[in-house]
C-alpha positions as CSV (number, residue, x, y, z in Angstrom):
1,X,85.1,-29.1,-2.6
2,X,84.8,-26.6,-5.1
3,X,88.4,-26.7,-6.1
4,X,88.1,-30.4,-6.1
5,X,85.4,-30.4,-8.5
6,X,87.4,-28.0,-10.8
7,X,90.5,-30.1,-10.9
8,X,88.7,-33.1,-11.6
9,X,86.6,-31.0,-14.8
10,X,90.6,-30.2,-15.8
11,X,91.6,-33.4,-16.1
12,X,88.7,-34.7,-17.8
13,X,89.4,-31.7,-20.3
14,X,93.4,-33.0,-20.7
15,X,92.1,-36.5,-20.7
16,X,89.8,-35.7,-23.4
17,X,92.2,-33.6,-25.5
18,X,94.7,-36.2,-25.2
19,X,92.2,-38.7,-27.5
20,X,93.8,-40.4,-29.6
21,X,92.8,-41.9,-32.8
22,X,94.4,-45.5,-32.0
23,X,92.1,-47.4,-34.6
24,X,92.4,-47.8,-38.6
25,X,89.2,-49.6,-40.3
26,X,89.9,-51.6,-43.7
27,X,87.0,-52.9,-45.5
28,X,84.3,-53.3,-47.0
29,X,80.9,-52.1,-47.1
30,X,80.3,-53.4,-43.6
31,X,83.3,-51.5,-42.8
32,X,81.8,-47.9,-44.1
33,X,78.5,-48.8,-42.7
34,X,80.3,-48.7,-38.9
35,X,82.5,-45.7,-39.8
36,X,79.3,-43.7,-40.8
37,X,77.5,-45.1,-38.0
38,X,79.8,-43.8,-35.8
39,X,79.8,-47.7,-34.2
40,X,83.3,-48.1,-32.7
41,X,83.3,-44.6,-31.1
42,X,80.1,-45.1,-29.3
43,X,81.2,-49.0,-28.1
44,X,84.2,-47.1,-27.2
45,X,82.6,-44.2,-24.5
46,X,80.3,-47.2,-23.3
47,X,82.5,-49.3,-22.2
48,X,84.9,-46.3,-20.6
49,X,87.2,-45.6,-23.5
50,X,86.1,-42.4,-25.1
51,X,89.8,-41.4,-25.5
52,X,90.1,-43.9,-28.3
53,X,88.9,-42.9,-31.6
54,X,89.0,-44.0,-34.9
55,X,91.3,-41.8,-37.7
56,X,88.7,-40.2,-39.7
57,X,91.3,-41.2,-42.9
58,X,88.9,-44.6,-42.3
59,X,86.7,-43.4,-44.7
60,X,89.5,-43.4,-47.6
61,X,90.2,-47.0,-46.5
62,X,87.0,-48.5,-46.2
63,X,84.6,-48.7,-49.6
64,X,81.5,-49.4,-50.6
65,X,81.8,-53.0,-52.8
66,X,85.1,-53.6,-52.3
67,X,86.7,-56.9,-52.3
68,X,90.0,-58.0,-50.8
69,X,91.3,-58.5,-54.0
70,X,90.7,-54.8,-54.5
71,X,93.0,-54.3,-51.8
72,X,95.4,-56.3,-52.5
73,X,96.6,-54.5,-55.3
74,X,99.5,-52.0,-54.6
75,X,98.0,-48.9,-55.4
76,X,95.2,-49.9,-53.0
77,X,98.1,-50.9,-50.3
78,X,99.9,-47.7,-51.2
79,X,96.3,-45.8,-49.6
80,X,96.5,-48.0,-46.2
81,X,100.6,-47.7,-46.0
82,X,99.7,-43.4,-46.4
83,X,96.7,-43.4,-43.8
84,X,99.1,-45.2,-41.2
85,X,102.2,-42.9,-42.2
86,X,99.9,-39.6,-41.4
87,X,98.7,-40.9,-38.2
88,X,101.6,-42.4,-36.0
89,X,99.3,-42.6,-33.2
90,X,97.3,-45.7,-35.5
91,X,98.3,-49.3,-33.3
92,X,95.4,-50.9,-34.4
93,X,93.8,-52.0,-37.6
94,X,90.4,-53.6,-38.0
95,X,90.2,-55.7,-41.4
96,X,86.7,-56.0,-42.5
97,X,87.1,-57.8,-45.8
98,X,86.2,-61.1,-47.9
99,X,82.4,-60.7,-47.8
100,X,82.6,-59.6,-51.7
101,X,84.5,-61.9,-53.0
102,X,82.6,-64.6,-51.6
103,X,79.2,-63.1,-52.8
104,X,80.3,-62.1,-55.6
105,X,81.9,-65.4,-56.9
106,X,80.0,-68.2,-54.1
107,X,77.4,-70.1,-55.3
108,X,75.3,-73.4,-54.0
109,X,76.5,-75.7,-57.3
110,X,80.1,-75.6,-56.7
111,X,82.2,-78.7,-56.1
112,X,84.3,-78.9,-52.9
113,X,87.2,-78.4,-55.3
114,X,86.2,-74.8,-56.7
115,X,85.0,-73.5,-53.1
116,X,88.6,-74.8,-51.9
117,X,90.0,-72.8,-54.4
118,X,88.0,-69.6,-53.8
119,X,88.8,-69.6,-50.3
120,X,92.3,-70.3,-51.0
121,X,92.3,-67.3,-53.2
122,X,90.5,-65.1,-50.6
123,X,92.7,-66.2,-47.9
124,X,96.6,-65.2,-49.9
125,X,94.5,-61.8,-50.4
126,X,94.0,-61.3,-47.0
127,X,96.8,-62.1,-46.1
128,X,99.0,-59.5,-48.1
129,X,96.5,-57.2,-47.3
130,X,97.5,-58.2,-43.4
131,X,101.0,-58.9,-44.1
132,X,101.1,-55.4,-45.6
133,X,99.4,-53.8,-42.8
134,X,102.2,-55.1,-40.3
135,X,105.1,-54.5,-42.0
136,X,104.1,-50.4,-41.5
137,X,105.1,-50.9,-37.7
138,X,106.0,-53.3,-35.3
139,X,103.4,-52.0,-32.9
140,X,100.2,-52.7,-35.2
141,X,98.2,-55.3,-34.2
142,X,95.4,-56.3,-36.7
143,X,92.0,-57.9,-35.5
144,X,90.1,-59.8,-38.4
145,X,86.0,-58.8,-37.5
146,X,83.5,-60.4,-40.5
147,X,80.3,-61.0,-40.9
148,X,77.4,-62.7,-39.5
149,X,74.9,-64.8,-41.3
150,X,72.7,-63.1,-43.9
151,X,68.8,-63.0,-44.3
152,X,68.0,-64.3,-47.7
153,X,64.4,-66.0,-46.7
154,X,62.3,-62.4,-45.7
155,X,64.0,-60.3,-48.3
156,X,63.7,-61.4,-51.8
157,X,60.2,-61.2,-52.7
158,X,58.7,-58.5,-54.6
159,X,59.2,-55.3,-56.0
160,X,61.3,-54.3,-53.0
161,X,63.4,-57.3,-53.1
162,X,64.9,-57.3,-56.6
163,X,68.7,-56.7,-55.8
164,X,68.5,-59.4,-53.3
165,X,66.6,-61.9,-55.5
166,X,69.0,-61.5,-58.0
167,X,72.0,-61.7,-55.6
168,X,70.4,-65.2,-54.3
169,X,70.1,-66.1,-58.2
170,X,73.3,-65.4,-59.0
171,X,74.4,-68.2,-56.2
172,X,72.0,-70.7,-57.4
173,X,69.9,-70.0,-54.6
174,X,71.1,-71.8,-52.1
175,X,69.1,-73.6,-48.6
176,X,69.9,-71.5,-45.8
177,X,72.0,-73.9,-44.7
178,X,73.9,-74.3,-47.6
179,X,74.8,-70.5,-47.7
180,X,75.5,-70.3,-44.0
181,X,77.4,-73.5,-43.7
182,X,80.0,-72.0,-46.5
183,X,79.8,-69.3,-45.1
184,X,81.3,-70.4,-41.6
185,X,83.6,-72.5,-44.1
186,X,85.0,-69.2,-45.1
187,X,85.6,-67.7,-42.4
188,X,87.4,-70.9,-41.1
189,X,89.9,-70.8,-43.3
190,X,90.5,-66.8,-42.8
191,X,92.0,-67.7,-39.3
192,X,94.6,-69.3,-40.1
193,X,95.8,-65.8,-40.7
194,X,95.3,-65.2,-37.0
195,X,96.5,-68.7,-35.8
196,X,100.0,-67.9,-37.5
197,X,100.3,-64.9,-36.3
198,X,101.0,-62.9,-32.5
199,X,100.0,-60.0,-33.9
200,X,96.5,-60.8,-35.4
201,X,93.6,-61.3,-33.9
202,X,90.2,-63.0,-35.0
203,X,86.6,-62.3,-33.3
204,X,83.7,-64.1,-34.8
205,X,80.3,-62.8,-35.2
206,X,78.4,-65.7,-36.1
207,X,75.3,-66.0,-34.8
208,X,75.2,-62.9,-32.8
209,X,72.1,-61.1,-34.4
210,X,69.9,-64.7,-33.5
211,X,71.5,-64.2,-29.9
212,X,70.2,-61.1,-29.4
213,X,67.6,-60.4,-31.7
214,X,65.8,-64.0,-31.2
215,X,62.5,-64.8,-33.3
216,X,59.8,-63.7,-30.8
217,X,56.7,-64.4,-33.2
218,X,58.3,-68.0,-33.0
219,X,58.2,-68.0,-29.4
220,X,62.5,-67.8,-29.2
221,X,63.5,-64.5,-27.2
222,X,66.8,-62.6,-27.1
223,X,69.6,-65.2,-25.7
224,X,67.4,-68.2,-26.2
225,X,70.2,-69.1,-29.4
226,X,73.7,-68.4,-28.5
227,X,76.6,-67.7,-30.9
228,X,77.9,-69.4,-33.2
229,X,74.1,-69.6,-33.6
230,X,71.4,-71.7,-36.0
231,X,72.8,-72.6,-38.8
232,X,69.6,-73.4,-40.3
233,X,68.2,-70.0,-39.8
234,X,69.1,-66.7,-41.5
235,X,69.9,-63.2,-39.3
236,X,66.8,-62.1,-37.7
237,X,65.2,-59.7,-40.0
238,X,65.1,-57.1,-37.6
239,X,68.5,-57.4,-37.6
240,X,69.0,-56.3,-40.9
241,X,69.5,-52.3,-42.6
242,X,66.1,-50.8,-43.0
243,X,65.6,-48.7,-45.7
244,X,62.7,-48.1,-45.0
245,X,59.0,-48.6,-47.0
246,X,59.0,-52.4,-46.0
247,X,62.7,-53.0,-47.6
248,X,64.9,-54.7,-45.7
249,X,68.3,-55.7,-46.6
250,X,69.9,-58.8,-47.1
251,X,73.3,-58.4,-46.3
252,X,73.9,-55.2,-43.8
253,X,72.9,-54.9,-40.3
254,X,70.9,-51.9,-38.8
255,X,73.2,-49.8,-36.5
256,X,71.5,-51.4,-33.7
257,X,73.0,-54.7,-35.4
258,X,76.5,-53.1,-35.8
259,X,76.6,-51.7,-32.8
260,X,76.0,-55.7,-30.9
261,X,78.6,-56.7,-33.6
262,X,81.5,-54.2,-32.4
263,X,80.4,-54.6,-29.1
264,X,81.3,-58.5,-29.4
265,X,84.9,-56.9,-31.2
266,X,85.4,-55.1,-27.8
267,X,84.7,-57.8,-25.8
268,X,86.9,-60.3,-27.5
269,X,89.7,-57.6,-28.6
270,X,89.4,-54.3,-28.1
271,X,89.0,-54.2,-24.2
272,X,92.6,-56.3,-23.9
273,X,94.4,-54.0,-26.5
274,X,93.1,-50.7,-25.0
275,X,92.9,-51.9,-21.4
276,X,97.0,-52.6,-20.1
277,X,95.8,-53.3,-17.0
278,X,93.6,-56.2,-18.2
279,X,95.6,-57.2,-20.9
280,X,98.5,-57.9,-18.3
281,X,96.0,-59.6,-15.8
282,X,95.3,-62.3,-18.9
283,X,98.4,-62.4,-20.3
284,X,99.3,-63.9,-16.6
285,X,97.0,-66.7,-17.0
């Protein structure tokens, strides 16, 4: 029994020191925010896969603000193409990008003709950014993960709310359903990148922090709205980073939020690329 026990704690130990840091994040803000949260490693060990890390050179692709355009550029590519040289073990690239550019340049007043064009723009972005990505291996797969609707009702007012206020200002301050409806436009149109192509992948988050969040001072409990979720009602503010003294933000999730959002990424991705077993079971379908 007791040598039993002892070879089992041995292979657990060669299991463990045989992790490998399989996963490359590329993005945004929402990006760093699950790096730093440490999201993807913790979905990982839940769900049985604790020898799956992410490179830690994650942090050097993933920043604060930036848009895809940023990343686009070739010195920008040149940082992604170096991460994935250092690391031959990388197979799998989560792009986390577009949320910027549609912030930053979105708003309520345009005509179908500018938002066309804007997503258009966005989209060739992405995909050299994707196109890119691939062409450092033919065994990288890339999953597209984005965003989920934001909470610009609970957070603009007040002293605490300026940055947000002004964010919804600067888009004209659009209905909720004007900003999520564009928002799901968006995204739309970013999986074409994944429709015309084997080796991309596309999980969508929409409506996931109303599935499992809810509105319980409005009588709606977790799972009474299911993805792709309300589109007349903003994130949950629960759902939303805290930074504490009553300010919430408008944009980012808590890591509670982030962690229900990768979990969704392992369940529509992650689980097939990391499980062969699985992964052949579907592929037989």
């Amino acid at each position: 029994m007791i040598k039993a026990i002892l070879t089992l704690l041995f292979l657990l130990g060669s299991f463990t020191a045989f992790a490998q840091n399989r996963v490359l994040i590329v993005g945004d803000s929402w990006a760093q925010l699950q790096i730093d949260n440490n999201t993807h490693m913790q979905v990982f060990s839940d769900n049985g896969f604790a020898n799956i890390g992410i490179d830690p050179v994650s942090d050097s692709t993933s920043d604060n603000g930036k848009e895809a355009a940023d990343w686009a550029m070739p010195d920008q590519l040149q940082i992604i193409a170096n991460a994935i040289a250092a690391n031959p073990d990388i197979d799998t690239v989560q792009v986390t990008l577009g949320g910027n550019d549609f912030l930053n340049a979105w708003d309520a007043n345009m005509t179908m003709m500018e938002q066309d064009a804007l997503q258009q723009q966005i989209l060739v972005n992405l995909t050299t950014i994707v196109d890119f990505i691939l062409a450092q291996d033919s065994n990288i797969e890339v999953i597209l993960s984005f965003y989920d609707y934001p909470n610009f009702v609970d957070t603009i007012s007040g002293v605490a709310g300026i940055f947000c206020n002004n964010l919804f200002t600067d888009m004209a301050q659009p209905s909720v359903v004007e900003l999520n409806t564009a928002s799901r436009a968006f995204e739309l149109a970013y999986t074409q990148i994944a429709t015309n192509n084997p080796r991309v992948y596309h999980v969508s988050h929409f409506g996931l922090m109303q599935s499992f969040f809810g509105f319980p001072a409005e009588g709606i409990l977790p799972g009474d709205i299911m993805p792709p979720g309300d589109i007349s009602r903003p994130s949950p503010l629960e759902a939303m980073r805290d930074f504490g003294f009553g300010i919430r933000d408008c944009f980012h999730l808590s890591p509670e939020g982030y962690g229900f959002l990768v979990q969704n990424a392992f369940d529509g991705y992650f689980l097939g690329r990391f499980d062969t077993i699985f992964k052949a079971g579907f592929e037989s379908f």
